[in-house]
C-alpha positions in Angstrom: 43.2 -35.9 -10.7 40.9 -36.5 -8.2 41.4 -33.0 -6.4 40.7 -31.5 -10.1 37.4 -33.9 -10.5 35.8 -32.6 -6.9 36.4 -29.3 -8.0 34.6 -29.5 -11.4 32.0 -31.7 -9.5 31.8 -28.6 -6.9 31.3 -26.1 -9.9 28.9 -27.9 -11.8 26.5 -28.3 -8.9 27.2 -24.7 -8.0 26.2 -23.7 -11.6 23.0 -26.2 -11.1 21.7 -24.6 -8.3 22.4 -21.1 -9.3 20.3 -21.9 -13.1 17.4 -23.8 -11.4 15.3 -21.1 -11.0 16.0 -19.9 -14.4 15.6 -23.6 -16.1 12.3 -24.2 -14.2 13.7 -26.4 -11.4 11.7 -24.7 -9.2 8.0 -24.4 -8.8 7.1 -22.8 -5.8 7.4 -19.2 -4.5 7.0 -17.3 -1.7 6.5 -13.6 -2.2 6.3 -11.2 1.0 4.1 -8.1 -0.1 4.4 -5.2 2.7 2.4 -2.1 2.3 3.2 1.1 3.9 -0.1 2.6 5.1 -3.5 2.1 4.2 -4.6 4.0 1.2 -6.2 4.0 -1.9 -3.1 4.6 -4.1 -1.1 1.8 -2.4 -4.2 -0.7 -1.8 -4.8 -0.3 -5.8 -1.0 -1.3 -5.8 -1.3 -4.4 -3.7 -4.2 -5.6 -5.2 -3.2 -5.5 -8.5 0.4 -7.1 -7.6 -1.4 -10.2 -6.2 -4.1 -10.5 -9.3 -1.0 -10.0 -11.5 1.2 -12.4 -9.6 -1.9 -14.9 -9.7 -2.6 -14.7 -13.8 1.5 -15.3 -14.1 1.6 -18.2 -11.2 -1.3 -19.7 -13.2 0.0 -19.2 -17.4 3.7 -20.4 -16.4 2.3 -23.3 -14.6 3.7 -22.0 -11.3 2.8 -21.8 -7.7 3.4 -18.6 -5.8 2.4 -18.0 -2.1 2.0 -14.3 -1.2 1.9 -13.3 2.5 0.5 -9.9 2.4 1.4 -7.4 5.4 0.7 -3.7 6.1 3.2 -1.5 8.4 0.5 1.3 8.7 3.5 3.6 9.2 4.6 2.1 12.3 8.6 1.4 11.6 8.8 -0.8 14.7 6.0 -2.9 12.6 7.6 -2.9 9.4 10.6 -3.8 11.4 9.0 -7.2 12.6 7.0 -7.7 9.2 10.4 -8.2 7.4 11.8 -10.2 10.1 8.9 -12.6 9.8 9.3 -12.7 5.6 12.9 -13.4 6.3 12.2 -16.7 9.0 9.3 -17.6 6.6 11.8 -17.6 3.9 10.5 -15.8 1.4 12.2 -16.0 -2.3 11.2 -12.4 -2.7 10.4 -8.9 -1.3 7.8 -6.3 -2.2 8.4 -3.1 -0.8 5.2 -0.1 -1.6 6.4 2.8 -0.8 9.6 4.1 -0.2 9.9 3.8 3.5 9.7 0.0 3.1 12.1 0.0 0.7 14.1 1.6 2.3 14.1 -0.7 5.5 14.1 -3.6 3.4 17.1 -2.6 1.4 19.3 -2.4 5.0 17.5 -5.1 6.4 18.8 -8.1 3.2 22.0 -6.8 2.7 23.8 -9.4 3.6 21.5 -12.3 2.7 20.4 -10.7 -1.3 16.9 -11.8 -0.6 15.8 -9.9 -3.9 13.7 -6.6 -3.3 11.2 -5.3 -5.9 9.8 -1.7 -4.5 6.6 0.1 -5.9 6.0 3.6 -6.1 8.8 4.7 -5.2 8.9 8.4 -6.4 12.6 9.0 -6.2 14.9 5.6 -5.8 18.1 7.7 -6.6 17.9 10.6 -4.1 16.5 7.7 -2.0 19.8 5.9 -2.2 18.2 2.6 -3.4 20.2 2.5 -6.6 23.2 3.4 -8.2 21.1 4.2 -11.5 17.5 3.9 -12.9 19.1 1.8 -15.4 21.7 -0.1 -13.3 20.4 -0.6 -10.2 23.5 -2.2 -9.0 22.1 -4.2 -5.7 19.7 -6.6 -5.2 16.7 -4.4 -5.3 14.9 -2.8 -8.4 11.3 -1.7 -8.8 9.0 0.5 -10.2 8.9 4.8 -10.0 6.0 6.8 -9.6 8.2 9.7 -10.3 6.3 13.0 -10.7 6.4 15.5 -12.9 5.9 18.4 -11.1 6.1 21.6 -13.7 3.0 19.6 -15.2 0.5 20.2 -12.2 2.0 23.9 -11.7 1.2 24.3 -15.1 -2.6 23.3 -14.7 -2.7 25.4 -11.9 -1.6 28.5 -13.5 -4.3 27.6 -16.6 -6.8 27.4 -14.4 -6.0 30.7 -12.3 -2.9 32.8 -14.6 -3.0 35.8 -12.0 -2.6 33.4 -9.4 -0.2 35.1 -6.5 -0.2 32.8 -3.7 0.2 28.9 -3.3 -0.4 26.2 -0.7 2.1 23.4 -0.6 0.4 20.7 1.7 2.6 17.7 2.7 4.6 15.4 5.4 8.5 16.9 5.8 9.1 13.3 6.6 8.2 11.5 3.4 10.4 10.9 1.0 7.9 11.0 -1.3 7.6 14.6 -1.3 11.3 16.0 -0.8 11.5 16.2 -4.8 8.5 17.3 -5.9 8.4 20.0 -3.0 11.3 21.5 -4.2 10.9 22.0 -7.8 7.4 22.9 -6.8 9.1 26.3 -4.9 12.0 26.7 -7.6 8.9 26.9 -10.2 6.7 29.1 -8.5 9.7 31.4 -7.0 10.4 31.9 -10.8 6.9 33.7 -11.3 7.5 35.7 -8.2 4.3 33.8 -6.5 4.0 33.7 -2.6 4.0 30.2 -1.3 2.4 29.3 1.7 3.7 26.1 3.2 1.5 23.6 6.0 2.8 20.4 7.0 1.9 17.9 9.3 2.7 13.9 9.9 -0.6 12.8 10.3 -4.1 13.4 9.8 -5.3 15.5 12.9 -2.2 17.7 12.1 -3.3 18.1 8.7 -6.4 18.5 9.3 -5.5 21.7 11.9 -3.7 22.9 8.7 -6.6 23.3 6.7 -8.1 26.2 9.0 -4.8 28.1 8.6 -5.1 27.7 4.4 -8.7 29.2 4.9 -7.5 32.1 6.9 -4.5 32.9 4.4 -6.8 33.4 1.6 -5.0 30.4 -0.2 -7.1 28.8 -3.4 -5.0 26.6 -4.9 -3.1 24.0 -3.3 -0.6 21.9 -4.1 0.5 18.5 -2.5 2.5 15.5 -4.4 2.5 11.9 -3.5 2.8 11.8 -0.4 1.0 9.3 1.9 0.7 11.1 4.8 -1.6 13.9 3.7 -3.6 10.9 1.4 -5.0 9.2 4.0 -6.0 12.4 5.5 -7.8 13.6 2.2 -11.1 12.2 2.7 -11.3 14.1 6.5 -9.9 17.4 4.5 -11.5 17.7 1.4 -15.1 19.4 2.1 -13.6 22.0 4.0 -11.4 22.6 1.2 -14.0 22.7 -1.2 -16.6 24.9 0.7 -13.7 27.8 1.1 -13.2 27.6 -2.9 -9.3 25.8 -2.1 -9.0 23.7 -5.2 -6.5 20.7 -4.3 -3.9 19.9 -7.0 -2.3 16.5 -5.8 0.1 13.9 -7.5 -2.1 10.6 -8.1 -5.7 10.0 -9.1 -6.4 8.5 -5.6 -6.4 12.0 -4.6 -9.1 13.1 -6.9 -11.2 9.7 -5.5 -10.9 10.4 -2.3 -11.8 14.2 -3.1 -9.2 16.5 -3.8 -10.4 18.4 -7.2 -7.5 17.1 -9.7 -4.9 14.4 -9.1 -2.5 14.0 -11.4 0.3 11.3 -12.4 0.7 7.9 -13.2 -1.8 4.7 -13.4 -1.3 2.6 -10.2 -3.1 -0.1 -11.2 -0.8 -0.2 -13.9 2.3 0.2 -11.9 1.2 -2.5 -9.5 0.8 -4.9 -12.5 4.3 -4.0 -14.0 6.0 -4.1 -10.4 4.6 -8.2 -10.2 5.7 -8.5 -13.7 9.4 -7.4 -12.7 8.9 -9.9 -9.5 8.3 -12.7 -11.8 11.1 -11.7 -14.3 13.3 -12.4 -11.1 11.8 -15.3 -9.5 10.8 -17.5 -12.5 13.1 -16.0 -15.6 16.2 -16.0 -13.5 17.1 -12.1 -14.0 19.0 -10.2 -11.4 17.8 -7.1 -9.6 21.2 -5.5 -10.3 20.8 -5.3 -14.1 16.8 -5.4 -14.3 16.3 -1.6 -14.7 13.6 0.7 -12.7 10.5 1.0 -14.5 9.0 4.8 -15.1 5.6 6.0 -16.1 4.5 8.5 -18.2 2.9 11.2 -15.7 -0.2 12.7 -18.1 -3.2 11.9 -17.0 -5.3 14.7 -14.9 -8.4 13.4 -13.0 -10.9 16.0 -12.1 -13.2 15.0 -9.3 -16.7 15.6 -11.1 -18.4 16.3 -7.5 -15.7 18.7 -6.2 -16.3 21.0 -9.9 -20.2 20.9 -8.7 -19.4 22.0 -5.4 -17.1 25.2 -6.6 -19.6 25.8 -9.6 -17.6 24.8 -12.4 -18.6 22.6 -15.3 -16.1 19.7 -15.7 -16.1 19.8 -19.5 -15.1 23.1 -19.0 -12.4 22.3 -17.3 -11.6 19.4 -19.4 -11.1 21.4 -22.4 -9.0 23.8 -20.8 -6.4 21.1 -19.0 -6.3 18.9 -23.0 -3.7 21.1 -23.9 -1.1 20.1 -20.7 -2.3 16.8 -20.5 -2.0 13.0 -22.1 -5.3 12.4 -21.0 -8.2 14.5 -18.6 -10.8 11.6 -16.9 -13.4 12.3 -14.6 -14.1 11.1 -10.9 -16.5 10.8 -8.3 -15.8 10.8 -4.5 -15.3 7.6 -2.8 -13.2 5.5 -0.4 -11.3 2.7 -2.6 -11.3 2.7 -6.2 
């Protein structure tokens, strides 16, 4: 009898300890945030994580501490960044960007400190999950999947006779193994050359923009990939002065002065992505089960100062993407959002 009571004793607490979170039991949170590099898609990530975070702390009479970190691409870093969330204890990972998540996912495997990632563009062929809606592990997240056929299409109704494309990006980000793929299946199936430049940082891509002028290329395609964003705002001019209108997968490109960036709201997925965080911290749910969030990808954001530059009217263009897109907005050049 008394073997049986210590066992039901043992349960119960178990139980206890495992519900407290769930039950309000506990109060206080510790949430490490680690960025990958410093851009504008991902700073208008973390930013609006930690407001979101904040205005949920504050309505569910909660505390949550955020220690805030940025890798800047170095792995080593990132390395020591999630060592230090794991000795500060931290009840919770954020992972922006899918090199993060990636090293987060190997790094808590054997602990299950829960992992929410942001922007991650494909967490399958990433091996993060098992599914999108069954992620099966102890991280989930948000997706900033990208719908590629969508800016091919906008580039063909800007230019139908169109032969030859640029495809601009970083072979090593995961970011833009998907997209550049479907991007050559697409344009292979209108028998259209496609020029390729890659670099893995910005004085390489920056040595690629002389070989796009010299190839005659004037449109270019890149998706969202980090590398070539931070090197947009040291690219962009000399794009526009040789008539090279840059097609890229998030409106951060347009800001920082590519002519069109298309795809989803970041802002928008940064608040959803703290939302998810919260569902796991204060609401008790597990990673495993919580599904990956998507975005719709159709909103095109012409740089307004870019169209002046190439002589074209932005209206103009405006009325002729409204047909491929959810929504066309306009943008002027500039650092952060």
């Amino acid at each position: 009898m008394k073997k049986l009571v210590s066992l039901i004793l043992v349960f119960v607490i178990a139980v206890s300890v495992f519900t407290s979170c769930k039950k309000d039991g506990k109060t206080d949170f510790t949430v490490g945030i680690c960025n990958y590099v410093d851009d504008a898609s991902l700073n208008q990530i973390v930013a609006n994580i930690k407001s979101q975070l904040t205005s949920i702390a504050q309505a569910k009479n909660k505390t949550i501490k955020i220690i805030e970190k940025n890798c800047n691409a170095d792995s080593g870093v990132l390395s020591q960044i999630i060592t230090e969330f794991k000795n500060s204890k931290v009840d919770l990972m954020v992972a922006v960007a899918t090199p993060v998540a990636i090293a987060m996912q190997a790094a808590t495997e054997d602990d299950r400190i829960p992992v929410v990632f942001a922007a991650v563009s494909d967490p399958l062929g990433a091996g993060l999950v098992k599914s999108l809606d069954a992620p099966g592990s102890n991280l989930t997240g948000t997706s900033d999947y990208l719908d590629t056929k969508a800016i091919m299409d906008l580039i063909f109704a800007n230019e139908p006779a169109i032969s030859k494309v640029g495809l601009l990006y970083d072979v090593g980000q995961d970011s833009s193994t998907a997209a550049i793929k479907e991007a050559k299946t697409y344009l292979a199936a209108k028998g259209v050359e496609v020029k390729e430049y890659t670099g893995t940082n910005t004085s390489e891509i920056v040595l690629q923009t002389d070989k796009m002028v010299s190839d005659g290329i004037t449109a270019l395609f890149t998706p969202s990939d980090n590398t070539v964003m931070t090197a947009e705002l040291s690219i962009y001019e000399k794009l526009a002065e040789n008539g090279i209108l840059h097609y890229a997968g998030a409106d951060s490109f347009a800001l920082n002065g590519a002519f069109l960036g298309y795809g989803v709201d970041y802002a928008n997925l940064g608040r959803v992505t703290a939302d998810m965080a919260a569902e796991i911290l204060i609401d008790g749910k597990d990673p495993a089960t919580l599904a990956v969030r998507t975005f719709d990808n159709g909103t095109a954001t012409v740089n307004t100062d870019i169209c002046e530059k190439l002589g074209l009217d932005y209206n103009d263009m405006a009325e002729l993407f409204k047909p491929y897109c959810t929504k066309v907005q306009p943008i002027k050049t500039a650092a952060e959002f």
